[in-house]
C-alpha positions as CSV (number, residue, x, y, z in Angstrom):
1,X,47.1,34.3,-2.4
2,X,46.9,37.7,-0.9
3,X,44.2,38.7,1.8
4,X,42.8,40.5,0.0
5,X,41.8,38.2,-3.0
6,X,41.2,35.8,0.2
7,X,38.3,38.2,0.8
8,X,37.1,39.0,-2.7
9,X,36.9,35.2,-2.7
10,X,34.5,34.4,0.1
11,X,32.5,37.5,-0.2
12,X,31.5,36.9,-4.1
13,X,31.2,32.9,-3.0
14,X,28.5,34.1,0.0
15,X,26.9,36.5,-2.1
16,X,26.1,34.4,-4.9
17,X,24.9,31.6,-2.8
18,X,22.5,34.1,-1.2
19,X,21.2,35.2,-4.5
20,X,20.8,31.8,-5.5
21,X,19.2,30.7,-2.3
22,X,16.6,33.7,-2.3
23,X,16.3,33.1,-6.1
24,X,15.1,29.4,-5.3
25,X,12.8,31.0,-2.5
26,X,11.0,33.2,-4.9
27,X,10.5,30.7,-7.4
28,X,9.3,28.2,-4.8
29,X,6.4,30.5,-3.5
30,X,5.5,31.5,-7.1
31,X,4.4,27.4,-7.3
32,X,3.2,27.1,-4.1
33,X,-0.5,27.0,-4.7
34,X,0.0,24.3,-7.6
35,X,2.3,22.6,-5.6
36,X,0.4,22.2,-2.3
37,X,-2.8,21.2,-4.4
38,X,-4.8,24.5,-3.1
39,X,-7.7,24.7,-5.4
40,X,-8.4,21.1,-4.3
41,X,-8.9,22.9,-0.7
42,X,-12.6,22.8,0.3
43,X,-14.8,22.7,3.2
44,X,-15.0,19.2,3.6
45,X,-11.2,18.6,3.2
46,X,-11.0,21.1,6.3
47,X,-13.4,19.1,8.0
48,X,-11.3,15.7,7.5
49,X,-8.2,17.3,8.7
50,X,-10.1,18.7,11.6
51,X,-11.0,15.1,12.4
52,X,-7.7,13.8,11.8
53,X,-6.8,16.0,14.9
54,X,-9.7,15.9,17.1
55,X,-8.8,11.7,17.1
56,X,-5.1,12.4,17.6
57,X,-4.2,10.5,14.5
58,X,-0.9,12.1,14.4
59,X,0.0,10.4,17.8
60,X,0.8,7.0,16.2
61,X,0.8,8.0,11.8
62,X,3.1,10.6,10.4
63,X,1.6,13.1,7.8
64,X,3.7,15.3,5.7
65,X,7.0,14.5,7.6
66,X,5.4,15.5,11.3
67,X,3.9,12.7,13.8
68,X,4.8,9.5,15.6
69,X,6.5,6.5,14.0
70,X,4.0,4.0,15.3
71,X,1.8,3.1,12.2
72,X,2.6,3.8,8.5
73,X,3.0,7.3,7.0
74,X,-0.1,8.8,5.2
75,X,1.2,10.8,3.2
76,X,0.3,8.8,0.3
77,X,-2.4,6.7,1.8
78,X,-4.9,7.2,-0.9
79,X,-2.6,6.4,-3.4
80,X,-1.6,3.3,-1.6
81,X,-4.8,2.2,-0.4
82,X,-7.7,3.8,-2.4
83,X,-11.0,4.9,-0.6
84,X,-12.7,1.8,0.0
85,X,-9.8,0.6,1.9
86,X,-9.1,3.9,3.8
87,X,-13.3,3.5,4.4
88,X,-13.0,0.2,5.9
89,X,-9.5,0.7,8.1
90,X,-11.4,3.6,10.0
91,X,-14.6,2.2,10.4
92,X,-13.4,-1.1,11.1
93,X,-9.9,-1.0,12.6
94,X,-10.2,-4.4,14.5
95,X,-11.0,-6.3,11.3
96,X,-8.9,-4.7,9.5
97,X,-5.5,-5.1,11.6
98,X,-6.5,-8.6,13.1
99,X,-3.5,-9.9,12.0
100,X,-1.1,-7.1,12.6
101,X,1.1,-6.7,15.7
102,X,0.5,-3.2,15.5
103,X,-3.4,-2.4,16.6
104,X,-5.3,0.9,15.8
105,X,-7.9,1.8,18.1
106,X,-11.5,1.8,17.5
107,X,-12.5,5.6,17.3
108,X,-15.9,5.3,16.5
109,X,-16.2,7.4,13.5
110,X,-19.6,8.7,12.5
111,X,-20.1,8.2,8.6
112,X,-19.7,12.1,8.0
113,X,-16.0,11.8,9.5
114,X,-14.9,8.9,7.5
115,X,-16.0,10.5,3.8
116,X,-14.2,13.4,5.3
117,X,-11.0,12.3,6.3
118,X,-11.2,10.6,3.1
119,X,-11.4,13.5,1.5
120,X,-8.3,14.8,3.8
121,X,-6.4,12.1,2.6
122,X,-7.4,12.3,-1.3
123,X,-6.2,16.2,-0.6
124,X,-2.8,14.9,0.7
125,X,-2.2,12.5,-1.5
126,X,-2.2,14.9,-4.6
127,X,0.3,17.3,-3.2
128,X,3.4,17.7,-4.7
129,X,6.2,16.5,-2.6
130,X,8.7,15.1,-4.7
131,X,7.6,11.4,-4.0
132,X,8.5,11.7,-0.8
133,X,8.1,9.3,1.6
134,X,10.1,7.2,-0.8
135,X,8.8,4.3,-0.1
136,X,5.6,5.0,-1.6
137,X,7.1,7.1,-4.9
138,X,5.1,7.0,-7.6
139,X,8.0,7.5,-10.0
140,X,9.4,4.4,-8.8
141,X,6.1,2.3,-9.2
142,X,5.6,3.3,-12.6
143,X,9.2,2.2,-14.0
144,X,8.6,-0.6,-12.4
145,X,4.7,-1.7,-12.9
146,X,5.3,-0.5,-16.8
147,X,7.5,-3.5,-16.9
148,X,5.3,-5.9,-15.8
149,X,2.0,-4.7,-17.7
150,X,4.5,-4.4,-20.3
151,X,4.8,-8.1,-20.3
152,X,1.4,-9.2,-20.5
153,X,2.2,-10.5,-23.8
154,X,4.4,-12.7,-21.8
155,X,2.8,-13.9,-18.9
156,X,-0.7,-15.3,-18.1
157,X,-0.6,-13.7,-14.6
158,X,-0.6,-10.1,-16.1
159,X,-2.9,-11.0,-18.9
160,X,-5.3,-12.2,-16.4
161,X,-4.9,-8.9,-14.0
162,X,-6.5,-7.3,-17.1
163,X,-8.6,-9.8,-18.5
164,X,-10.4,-10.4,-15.8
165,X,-10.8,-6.1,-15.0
166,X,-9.1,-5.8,-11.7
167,X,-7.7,-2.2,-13.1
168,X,-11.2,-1.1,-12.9
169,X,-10.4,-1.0,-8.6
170,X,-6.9,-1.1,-8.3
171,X,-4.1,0.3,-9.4
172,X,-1.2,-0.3,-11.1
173,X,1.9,2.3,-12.1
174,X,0.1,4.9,-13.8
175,X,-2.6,2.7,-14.8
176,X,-6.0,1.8,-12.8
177,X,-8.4,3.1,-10.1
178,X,-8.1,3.6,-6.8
179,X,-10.9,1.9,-5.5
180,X,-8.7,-0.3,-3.5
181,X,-5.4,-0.8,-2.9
182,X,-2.6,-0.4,-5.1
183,X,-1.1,-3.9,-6.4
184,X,2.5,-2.0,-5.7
185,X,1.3,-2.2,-1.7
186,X,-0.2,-5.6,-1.5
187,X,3.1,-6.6,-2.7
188,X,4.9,-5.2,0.3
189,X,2.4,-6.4,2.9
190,X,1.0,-10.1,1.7
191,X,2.5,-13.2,0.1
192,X,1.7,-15.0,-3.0
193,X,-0.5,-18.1,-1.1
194,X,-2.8,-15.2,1.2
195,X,-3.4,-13.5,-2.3
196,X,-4.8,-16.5,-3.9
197,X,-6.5,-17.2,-0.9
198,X,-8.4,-14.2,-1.0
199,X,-9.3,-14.5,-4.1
200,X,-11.7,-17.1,-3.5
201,X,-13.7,-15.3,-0.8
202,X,-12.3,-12.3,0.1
203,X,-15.2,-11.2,2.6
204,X,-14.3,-14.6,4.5
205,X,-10.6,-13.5,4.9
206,X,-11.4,-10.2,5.7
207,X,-14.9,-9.4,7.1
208,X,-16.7,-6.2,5.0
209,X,-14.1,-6.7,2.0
210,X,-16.0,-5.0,-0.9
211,X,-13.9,-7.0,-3.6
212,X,-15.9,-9.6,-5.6
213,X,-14.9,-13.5,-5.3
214,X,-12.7,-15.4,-8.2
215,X,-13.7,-18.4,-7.4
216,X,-14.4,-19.3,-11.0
217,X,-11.1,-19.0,-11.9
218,X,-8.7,-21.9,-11.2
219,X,-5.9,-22.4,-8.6
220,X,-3.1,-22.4,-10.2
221,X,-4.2,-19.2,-12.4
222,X,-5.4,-17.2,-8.8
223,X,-1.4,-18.5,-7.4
224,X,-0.1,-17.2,-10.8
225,X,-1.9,-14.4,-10.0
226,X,-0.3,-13.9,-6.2
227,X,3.1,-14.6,-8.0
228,X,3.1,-11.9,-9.9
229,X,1.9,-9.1,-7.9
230,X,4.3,-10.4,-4.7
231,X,6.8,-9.6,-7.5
232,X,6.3,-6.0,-7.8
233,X,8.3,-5.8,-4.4
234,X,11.1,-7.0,-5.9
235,X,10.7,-5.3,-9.2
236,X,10.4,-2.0,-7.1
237,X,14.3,-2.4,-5.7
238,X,15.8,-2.4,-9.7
């Protein structure tokens, strides 16, 4: 190969990844606004992420890719946990993580700064990242919860999830509220005995839970319950 062609080569090759590259920009800012969730953007999501940094939250969580590696991401927090749960982590914290190793200080959050970080979060958790952090991508929940409501048929465990309306607080796949946590992050964070534990009395396992009892259903239906949501976990790695 002459020099020449050499040159034609590398400067056609540059070129055209420039265009592309700037094409890419372009079309990237043209979504930006949809993308970032911006006519979601109001006064009192402002306010939350105001007091997200006034209390140095960033110190110990990551948001978005930027913070410390101390505590979970909340990126997707409101997806994970739903409001309630957010409500009661902040207000709280020492009930909350009594049985973590990893402690989040009491900040003594007026009422007005929890329904606004709440907000903050809600405003996050809607923006579109490409289901990143991957741990909490909601693509990858929804293949794999479809499969389990899918066999409710099946099993008594999922036929009792809906029978007995627990997708009226939490959610499952695409499916559910988000007054609590998602059934996807109870899997990754309690085992199949604690759930049906809870079940029983959950404000005696964890003081200011807002969940009603299921004492009235029977022990081996609330451990075929904790079964099959400590599941999902595995489910999630197919």
């Amino acid at each position: 190969m002459s020099e020449k062609a050499a040159r034609w080569i590398f400067w056609i090759g540059a070129l055209s990844s420039l265009a592309l590259f700037l094409a890419l920009t372009v079309d990237t800012q043209g979504q930006f606004a949809a993308l970032t969730n911006a006519d979601k953007l109001n006064a009192q999501v402002v306010a939350g992420k105001r007091v997200f940094e006034r209390h140095n939250c960033n110190d110990c969580h990551t948001i978005l890719g930027f913070g410390g590696y101390y505590a979970p991401d909340l990126t997707r927090a409101y997806a994970r946990l739903g409001e309630d749960a957010i409500g009661r982590r902040l207000e709280k914290p020492e009930v909350a993580f009594a049985d973590s190793y990893r402690k989040m200080p009491q900040q003594h959050l007026g009422g007005q700064e929890v329904t606004d970080l709440v907000a903050y979060l809600t405003w996050v958790a809607a923006i579109d990242n490409h289901d990143w952090p991957p741990q909490d991508s909601i693509n990858r929940w929804k293949r794999s919860s479809e499969r389990a409501l899918a066999s409710a048929a099946l099993s008594p465990a999922a036929a009792l999830i809906q029978q007995e309306g627990c997708l009226s607080c939490h959610a499952l796949a695409d499916q559910g509220e988000k007054k609590g946590p998602r059934f996807e992050s109870i899997a990754k964070r309690r085992s199949a005995d604690w759930i049906a534990r809870y079940l029983v009395d959950p404000e005696k396992v964890s003081a200011g839970a807002a969940m009603p009892a299921f004492s009235d259903l029977s022990e081996g239906q609330r451990e075929m319950v904790g079964e099959f949501i400590v599941a999902l976990a595995s489910e999630q790695g197919r």
